[in-house]
C-alpha positions in Angstrom: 0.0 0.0 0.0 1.0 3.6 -0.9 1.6 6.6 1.1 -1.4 9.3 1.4 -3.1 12.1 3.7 -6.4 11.2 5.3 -7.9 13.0 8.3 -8.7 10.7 11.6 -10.5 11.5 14.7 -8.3 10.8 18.1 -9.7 10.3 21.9 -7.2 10.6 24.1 -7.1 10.5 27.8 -7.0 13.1 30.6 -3.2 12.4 30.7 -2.7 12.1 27.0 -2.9 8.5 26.5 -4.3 7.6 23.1 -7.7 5.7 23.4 -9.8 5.5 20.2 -9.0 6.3 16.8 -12.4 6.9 14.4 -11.4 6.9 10.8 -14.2 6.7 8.0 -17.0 6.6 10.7 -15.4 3.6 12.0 -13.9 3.3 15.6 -10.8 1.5 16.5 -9.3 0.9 19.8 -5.9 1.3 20.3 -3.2 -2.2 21.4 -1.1 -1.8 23.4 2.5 -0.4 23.4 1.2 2.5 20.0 5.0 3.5 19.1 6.2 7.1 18.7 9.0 8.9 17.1 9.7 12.4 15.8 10.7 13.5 12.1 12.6 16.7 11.3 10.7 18.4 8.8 12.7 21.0 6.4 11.1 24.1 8.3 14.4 26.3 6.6 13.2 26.0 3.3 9.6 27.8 4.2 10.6 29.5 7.3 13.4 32.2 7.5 13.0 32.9 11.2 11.1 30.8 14.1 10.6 33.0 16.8 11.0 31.6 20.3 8.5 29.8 22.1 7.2 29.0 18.4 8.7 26.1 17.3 6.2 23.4 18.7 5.1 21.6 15.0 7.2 23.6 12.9 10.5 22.1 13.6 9.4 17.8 14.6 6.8 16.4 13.7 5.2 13.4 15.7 4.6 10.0 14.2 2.7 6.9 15.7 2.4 3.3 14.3 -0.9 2.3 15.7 -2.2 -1.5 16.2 -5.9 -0.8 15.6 -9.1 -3.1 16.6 -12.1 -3.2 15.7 -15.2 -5.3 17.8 -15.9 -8.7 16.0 -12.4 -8.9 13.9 -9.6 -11.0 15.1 -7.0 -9.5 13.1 -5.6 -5.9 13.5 -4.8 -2.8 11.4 -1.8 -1.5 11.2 -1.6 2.5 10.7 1.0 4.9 10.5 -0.6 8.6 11.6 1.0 11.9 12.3 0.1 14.3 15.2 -0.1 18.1 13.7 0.8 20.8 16.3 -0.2 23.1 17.8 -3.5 22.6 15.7 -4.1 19.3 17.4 -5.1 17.4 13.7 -4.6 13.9 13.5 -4.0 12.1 9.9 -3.7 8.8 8.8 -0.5 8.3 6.5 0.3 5.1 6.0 -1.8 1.6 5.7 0.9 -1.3 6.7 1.0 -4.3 4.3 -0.7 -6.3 7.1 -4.4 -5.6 6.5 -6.6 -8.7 6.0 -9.2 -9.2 3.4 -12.0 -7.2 5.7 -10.3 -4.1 5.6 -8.9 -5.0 1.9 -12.6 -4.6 1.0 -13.4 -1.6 2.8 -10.7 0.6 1.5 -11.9 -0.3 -1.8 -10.0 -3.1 -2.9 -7.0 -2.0 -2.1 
């Protein structure tokens, strides 16, 4: 599966934990152990000057690699999503190779 941009819905917990993902009207909840990292985006070739205090989602941006479930399906759905700051937007970027035939169906044969 390719890379693309589609917008998610994220419930998170009083202390930030991430809890439910809805995507396409469906829910998801989230395994166990959702892994994070950071990527340096090239903020110099659009930005000339970051003034301080500013920098939150201009200069990182954070990346999760979700294990999703859904109720009634055994297998899980792997997702790749990024966390846009300050605006607090969630977007799915990547579906991992390990979708079953269910979720084959639903993303339109895919």
């Amino acid at each position: 599966m390719g890379i693309f941009s589609e917008a998610v819905e994220m419930e998170r917990s009083p202390s930030g934990e991430l809890l439910r993902l809805t995507w396409r009207g469906v829910s998801y909840s989230i395994g166990p152990h959702p892994l994070c990292w950071y990527e340096r985006r090239p903020w110099w070739e659009s930005e000339t000057r970051i003034p301080p205090g500013e920098g939150v989602g201009i200069v990182d941006t954070q990346m999760w690699r979700l294990q999703l479930h859904r109720e009634g399906q055994a297998e899980a759905l792997t997702l790749d999503v990024v966390r846009y700051r300050p605006a607090e937007r969630w977007r799915v970027i990547k579906i991992h190779e390990a979708v079953d035939d269910v979720f084959k169906e639903e993303l339109g044969g895919a």
